[in-house]
C-alpha positions in Angstrom: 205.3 49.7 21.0 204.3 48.0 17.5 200.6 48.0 16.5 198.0 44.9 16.6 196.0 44.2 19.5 195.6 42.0 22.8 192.9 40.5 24.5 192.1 41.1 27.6 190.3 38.0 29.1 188.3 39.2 32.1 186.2 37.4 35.2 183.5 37.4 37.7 182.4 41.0 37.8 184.9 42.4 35.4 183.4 39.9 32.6 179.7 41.1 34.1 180.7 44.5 34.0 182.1 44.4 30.1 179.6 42.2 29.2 181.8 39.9 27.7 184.5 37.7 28.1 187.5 39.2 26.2 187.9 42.7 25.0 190.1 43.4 22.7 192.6 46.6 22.8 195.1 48.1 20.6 198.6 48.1 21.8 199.8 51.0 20.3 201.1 53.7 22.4 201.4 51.2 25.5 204.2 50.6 27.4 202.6 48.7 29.9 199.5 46.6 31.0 198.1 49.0 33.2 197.9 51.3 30.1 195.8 48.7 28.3 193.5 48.1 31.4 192.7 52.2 31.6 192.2 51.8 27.1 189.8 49.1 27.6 188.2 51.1 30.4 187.9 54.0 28.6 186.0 52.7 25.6 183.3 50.2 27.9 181.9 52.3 31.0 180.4 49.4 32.4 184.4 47.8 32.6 185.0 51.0 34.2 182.7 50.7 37.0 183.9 47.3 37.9 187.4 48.1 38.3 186.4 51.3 40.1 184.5 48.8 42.7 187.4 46.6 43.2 189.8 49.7 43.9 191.6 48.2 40.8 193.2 45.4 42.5 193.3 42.7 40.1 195.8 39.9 39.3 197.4 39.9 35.9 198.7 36.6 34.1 200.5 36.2 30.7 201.5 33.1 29.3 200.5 31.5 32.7 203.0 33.5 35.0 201.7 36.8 37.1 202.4 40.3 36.1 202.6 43.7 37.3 200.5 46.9 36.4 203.7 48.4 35.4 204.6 45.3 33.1 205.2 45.4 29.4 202.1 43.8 27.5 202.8 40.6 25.5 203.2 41.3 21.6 200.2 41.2 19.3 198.0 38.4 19.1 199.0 37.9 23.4 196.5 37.4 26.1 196.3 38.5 29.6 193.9 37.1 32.1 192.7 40.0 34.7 191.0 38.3 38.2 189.3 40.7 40.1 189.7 39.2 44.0 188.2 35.9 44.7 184.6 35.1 46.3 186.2 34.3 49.6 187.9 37.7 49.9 191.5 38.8 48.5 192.8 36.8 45.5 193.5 32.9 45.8 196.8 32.1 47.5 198.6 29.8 44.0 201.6 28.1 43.7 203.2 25.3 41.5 206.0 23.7 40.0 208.3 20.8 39.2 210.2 18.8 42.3 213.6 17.5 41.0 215.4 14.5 42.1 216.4 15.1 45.6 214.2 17.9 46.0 210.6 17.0 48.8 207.8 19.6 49.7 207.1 20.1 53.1 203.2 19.2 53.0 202.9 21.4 56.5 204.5 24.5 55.1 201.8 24.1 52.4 198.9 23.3 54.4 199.7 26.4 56.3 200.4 28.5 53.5 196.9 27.5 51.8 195.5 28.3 54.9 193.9 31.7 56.4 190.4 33.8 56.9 187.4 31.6 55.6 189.1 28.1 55.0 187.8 25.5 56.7 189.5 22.4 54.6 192.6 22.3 53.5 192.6 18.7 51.0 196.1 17.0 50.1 196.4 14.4 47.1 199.8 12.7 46.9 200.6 10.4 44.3 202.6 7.7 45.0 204.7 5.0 42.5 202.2 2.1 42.6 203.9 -1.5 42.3 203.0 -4.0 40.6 201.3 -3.0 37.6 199.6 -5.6 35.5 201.1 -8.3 37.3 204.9 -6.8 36.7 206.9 -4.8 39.3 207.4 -1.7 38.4 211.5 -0.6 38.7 210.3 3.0 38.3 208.6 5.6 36.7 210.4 8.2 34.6 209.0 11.4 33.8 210.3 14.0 31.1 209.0 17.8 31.1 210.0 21.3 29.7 211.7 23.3 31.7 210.8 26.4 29.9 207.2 25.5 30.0 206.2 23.2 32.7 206.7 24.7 35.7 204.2 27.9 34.8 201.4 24.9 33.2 201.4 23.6 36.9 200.6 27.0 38.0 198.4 27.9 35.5 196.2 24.6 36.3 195.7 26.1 39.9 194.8 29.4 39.3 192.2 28.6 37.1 190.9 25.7 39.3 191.0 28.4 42.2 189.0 31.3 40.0 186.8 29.0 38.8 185.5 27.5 41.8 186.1 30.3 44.1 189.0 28.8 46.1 190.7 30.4 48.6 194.0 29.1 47.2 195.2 26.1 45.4 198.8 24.5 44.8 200.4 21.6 42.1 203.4 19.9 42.1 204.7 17.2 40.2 208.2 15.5 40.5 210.4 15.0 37.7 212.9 12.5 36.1 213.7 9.2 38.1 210.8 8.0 40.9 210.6 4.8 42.5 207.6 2.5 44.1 206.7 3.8 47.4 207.9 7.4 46.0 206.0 10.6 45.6 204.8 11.7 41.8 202.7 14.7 42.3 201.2 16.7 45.2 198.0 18.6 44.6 196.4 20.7 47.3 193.1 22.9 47.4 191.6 24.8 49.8 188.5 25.8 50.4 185.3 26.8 52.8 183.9 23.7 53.1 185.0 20.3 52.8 183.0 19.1 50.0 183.8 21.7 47.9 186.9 21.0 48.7 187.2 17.3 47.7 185.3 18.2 44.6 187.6 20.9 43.4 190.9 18.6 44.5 189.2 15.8 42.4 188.6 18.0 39.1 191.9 19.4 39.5 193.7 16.3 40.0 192.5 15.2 36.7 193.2 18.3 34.7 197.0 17.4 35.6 196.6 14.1 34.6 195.3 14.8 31.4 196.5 18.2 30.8 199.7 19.2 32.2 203.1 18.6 29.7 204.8 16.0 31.7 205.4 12.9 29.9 205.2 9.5 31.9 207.8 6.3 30.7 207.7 2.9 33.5 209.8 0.4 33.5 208.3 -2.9 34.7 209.2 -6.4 33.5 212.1 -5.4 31.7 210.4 -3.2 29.4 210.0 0.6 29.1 206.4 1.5 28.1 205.6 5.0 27.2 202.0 6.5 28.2 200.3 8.4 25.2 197.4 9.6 25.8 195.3 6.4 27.0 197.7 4.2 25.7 200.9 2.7 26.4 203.9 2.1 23.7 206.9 0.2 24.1 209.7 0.8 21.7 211.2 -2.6 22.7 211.2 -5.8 20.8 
């Protein structure tokens, strides 16, 4: 394995027990994560005695996909996010990704998958193609993404939502290319304890794919094709 280093980012009681946020660790001589999780415990006792009280069961992500222990590390310079098990027992239940044309999620396959011990609301928000817009009908909505990079961005956007609020699992989907009024654009799901955390957390994260995720939005309406960027919208036409 080539030399440099990789940061370990760390949360809850593992960040606690480190007393820090990141720890860096050299990657040579590792062949796997797991190798870099027993380095970093080795050289900060307190790390140690956090992973010994979660028996080691931690989730690993790198470049917002999970891992396995027995993984190779990403290259120097990478970043691997270690969750010790979530506030409401067990690690968040996570999923995501893109929904092509012709492709629909069954909402009660994900209600009951988000579901289990301690949740006591499951919220839904599915966006729909909203006609007219600005006084024009909308003839649809077209939305361009990165295959490579899209899919895990969605995913990525739940887990975090889900560690940061203590979630018992949360799920984001978006549909791509071609989508017409009265159609589905995005399904986001959280679930939770208690409804109003629930609404709160479904709110924030709802946003974040608004504003965060790589999907790029293009409607047609009036005979023009306006792009969204950022707050604004563009239309290449005369």
């Amino acid at each position: 394995m080539a030399g440099g280093t990789v940061r370990l980012r760390l949360y809850g009681i593992l960040a606690a027990g480190a007393g820090s946020r990141e720890v860096e660790v050299p990657l040579e001589g590792c062949e796997t994560i797991e190798c870099l999780l027993r380095r970093a415990a080795r050289d900060a006792p307190g790390l140690a005695r956090a992973l010994e009280a979660v028996g080691w069961e931690v989730n690993l992500i790198v470049d917002g996909r999970p891992r396995r222990p027995s993984d190779q590390p990403p290259g120097p310079g990478g970043v691997v996010l270690v969750l010790p098990p979530a506030s409401g027992g067990g690690a968040p239940r996570v999923e995501g990704g893109i929904l092509r044309p012709g492709e629909e999620l069954d909402l009660d396959g994900l209600v009951s998958r988000l579901s289990g011990p301690g949740v006591g609301a499951v919220a839904v928000f599915v966006g729909v193609v909203r006609s007219p817009e600005r006084g024009e009908e909308v003839e649809y909505l077209e939305y361009d993404y990165d295959e490579g990079l899209t899919p895990g961005w969605l995913e990525r956007l739940a887990r975090e939502e889900a560690e940061r609020r203590g979630l018992a699992g949360a799920a984001v989907y978006h549909y791509v290319g071609r989508r017409r009024p009265g159609e589905r654009t995005m399904i986001v799901a959280v679930a939770a304890g208690h409804r109003r955390e629930a609404f709160e957390a479904l709110a924030a994260l709802v946003d974040r794919v608004k504003f965060e995720a790589p999907i790029w939005k293009a409607e047609k309406r009036g005979g023009r094709l306006y792009f969204h960027v950022g707050e604004r919208e563009v239309s290449l036409e005369g």
